[in-house]
C-alpha positions in Angstrom: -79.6 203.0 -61.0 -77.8 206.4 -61.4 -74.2 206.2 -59.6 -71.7 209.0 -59.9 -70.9 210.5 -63.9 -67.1 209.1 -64.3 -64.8 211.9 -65.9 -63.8 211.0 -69.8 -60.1 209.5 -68.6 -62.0 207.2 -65.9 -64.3 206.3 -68.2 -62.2 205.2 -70.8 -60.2 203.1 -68.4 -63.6 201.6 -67.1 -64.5 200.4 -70.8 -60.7 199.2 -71.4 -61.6 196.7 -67.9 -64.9 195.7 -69.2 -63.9 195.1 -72.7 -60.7 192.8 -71.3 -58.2 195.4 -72.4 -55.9 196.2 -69.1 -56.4 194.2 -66.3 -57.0 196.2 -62.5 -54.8 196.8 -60.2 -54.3 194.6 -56.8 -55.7 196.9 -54.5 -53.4 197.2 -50.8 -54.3 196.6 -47.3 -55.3 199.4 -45.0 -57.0 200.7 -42.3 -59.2 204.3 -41.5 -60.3 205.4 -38.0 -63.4 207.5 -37.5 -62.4 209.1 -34.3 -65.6 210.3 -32.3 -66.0 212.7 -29.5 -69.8 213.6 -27.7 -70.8 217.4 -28.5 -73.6 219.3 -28.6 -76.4 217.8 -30.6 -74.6 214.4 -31.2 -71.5 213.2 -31.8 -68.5 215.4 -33.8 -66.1 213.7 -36.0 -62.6 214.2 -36.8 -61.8 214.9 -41.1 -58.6 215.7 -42.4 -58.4 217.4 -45.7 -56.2 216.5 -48.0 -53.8 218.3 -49.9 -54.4 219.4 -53.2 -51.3 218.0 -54.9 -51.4 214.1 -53.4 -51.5 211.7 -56.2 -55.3 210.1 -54.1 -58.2 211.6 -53.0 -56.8 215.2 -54.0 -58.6 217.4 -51.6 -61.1 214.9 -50.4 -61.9 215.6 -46.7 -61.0 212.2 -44.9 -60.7 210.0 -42.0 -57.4 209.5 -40.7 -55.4 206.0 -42.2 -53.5 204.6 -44.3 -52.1 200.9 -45.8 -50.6 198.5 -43.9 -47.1 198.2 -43.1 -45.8 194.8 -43.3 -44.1 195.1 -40.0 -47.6 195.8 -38.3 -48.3 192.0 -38.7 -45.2 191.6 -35.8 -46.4 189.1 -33.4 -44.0 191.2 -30.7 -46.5 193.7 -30.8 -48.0 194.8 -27.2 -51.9 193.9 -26.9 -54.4 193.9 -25.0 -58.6 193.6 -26.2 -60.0 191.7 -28.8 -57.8 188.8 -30.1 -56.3 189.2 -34.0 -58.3 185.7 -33.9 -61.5 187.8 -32.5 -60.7 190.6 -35.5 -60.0 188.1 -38.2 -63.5 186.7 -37.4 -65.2 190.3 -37.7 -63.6 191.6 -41.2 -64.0 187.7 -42.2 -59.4 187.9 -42.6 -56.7 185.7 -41.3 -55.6 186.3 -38.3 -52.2 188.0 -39.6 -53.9 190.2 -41.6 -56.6 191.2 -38.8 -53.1 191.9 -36.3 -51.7 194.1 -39.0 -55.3 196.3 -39.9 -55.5 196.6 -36.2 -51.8 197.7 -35.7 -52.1 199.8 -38.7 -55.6 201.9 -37.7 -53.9 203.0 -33.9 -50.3 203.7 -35.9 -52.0 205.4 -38.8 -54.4 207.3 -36.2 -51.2 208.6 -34.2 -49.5 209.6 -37.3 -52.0 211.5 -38.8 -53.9 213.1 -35.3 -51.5 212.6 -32.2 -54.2 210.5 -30.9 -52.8 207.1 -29.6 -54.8 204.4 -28.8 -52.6 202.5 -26.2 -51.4 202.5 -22.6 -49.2 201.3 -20.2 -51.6 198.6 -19.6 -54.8 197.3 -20.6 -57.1 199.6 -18.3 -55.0 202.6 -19.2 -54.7 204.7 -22.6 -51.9 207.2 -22.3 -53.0 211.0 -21.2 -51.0 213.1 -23.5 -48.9 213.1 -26.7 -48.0 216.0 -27.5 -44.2 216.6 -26.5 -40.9 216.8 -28.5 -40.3 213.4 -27.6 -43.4 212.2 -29.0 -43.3 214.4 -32.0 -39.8 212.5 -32.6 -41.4 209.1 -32.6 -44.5 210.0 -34.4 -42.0 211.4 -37.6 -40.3 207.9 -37.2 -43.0 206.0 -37.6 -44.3 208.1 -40.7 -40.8 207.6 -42.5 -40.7 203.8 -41.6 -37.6 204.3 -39.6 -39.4 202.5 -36.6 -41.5 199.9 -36.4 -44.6 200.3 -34.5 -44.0 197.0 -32.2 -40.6 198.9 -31.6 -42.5 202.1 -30.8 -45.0 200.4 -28.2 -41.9 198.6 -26.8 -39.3 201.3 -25.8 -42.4 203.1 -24.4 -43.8 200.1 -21.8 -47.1 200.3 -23.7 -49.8 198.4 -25.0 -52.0 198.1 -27.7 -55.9 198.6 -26.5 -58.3 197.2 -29.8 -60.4 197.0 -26.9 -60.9 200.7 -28.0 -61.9 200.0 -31.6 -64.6 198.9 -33.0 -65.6 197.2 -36.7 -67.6 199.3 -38.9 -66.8 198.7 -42.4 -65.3 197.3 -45.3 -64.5 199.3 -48.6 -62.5 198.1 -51.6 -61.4 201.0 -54.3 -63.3 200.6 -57.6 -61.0 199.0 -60.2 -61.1 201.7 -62.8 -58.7 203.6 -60.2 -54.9 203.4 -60.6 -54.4 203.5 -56.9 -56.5 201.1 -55.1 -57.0 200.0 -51.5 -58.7 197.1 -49.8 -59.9 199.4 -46.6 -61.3 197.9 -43.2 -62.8 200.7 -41.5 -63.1 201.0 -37.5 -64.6 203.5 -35.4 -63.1 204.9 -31.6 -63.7 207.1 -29.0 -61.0 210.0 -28.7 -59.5 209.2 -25.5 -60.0 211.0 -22.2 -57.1 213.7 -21.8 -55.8 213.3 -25.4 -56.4 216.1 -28.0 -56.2 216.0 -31.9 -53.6 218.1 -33.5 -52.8 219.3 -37.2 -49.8 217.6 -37.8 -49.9 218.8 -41.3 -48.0 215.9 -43.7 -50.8 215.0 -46.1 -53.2 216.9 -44.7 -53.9 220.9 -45.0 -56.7 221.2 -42.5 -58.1 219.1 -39.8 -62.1 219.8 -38.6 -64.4 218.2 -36.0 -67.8 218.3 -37.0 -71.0 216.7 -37.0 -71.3 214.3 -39.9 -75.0 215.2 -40.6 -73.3 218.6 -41.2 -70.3 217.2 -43.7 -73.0 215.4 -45.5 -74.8 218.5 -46.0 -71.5 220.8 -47.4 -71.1 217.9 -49.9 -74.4 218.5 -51.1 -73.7 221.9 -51.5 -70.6 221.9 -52.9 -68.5 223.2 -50.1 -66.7 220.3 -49.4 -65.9 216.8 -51.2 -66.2 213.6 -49.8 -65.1 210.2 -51.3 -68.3 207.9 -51.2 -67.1 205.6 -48.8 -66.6 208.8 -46.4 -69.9 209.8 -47.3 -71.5 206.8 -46.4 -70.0 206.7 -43.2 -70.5 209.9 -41.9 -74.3 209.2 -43.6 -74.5 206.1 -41.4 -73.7 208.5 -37.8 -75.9 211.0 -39.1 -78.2 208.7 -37.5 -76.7 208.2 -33.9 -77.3 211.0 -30.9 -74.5 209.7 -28.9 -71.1 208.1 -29.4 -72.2 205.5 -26.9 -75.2 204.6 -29.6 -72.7 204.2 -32.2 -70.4 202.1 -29.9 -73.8 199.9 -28.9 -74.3 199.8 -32.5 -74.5 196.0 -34.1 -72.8 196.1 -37.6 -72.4 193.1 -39.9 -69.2 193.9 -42.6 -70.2 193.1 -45.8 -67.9 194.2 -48.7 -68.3 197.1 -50.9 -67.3 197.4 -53.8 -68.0 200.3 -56.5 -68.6 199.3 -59.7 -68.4 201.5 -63.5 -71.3 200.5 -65.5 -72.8 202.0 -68.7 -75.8 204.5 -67.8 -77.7 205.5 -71.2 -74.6 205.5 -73.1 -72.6 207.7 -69.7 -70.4 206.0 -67.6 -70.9 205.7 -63.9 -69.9 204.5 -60.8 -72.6 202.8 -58.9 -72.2 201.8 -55.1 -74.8 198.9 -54.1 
């Protein structure tokens, strides 16, 4: 067992939790999307890099999401694919919960790439997204000034889960002050779409192979959250996005952990 060395403030909150002291904090729903896209050598992912000054993940380089909106549980909401039943089922949630993850990993993925994961029906995805008019509606949706359901309404589309799949399941350690309860999916960047950097939380966007983002963390050059690490880790071992589509993952819960290490706090993923 040797886990990550916990800076002095996180490890004084970690013996605070153990010894009873504060109690942790509810951790919120949410959803990431590893969008993929075939390139030379294997598959390329798409990592946003966070700006220095946000109050999480300062400067991490991460996938696109974010927590769930309580409005992406609407039942009005356009669908087509996999059931919120079917979903529920794979990230073992109820079925209101599954419809909102899956609502909030295609909003989330809009908002923070201009890729959208939806179509005017369910054997179309929509070619292009980056006009004014889209621009407008994707600045809506990050203020909360529109509803998704709304957004996929007025536009005659539909949303395609059929275009996500499970991977993973992460839960923020309880010695952090922020915490989320994250479902993580992966997708396929869709044919005629592009990724943009629509700045917001983000200072720079990359495609890259995640053998190679594992290997600037372990130099140094770039940081990665564990549970990003893992993941990219995890396609490291694929040659083709259809192999990690093909791929047959069970979701089993992680959850980091602070324990005491020869005196040294740490934070030890099983």
């Amino acid at each position: 067992m040797t886990g990550m060395p916990l800076p002095a403030e996180l490890a004084t909150r970690a013996r605070d939790l153990i010894a009873g002291r504060i109690e942790p904090v509810t951790p919120r729903d949410a959803a990431t999307v590893v969008i993929l896209r075939d390139g030379p050598g294997g598959p390329r992912t798409y990592l946003l890099r966070r700006k220095a000054t946000m109050a999480f993940a300062a400067g991490a380089y991460v996938f696109p999401g974010g927590s769930v909106d309580a409005r992406d549980t609407d039942q009005a909401v356009a669908w087509a694919g996999p059931s919120p039943a079917e979903w529920g089922a794979a990230f073992r949630v109820g079925e209101q919960l599954a419809r909102g993850l899956v609502c909030a990993a295609v909003r989330e993925t809009f908002e923070e790439s201009g890729v959208l994961l939806a179509g005017p029906d369910a054997g179309s995805v929509v070619a292009d997204t980056t006009g004014d008019d889209w621009e407008a509606d994707r600045l809506a949706l990050i203020d909360r000034s529109l509803a998704f359901a709304d957004f996929l309404a007025r536009r005659g589309l539909v949303l395609r889960s059929d275009l996500l799949k499970p991977w993973a399941h992460w839960i923020t350690p309880e010695i952090e002050r922020r915490r989320f309860d994250t479902r993580f999916f992966v997708a396929v960047l869709p044919e005629g779409q592009r990724t943009r950097d629509v700045g917001g939380e983000a200072d720079k966007v990359v495609w890259t192979r995640p053998a190679q983002a594992v290997e600037q963390a372990r130099q140094g050059e770039i940081f990665l959250m564990p549970p990003t690490h893992r993941t990219l880790s995890e396609l490291s071992a694929y040659g083709s996005v259809a192999e990690v589509l093909a791929a047959t993952r069970d979701i089993v819960t992680i959850l980091p952990k602070a324990v005491e290490v020869e005196g040294e706090m740490r934070l030890v993923t099983t």
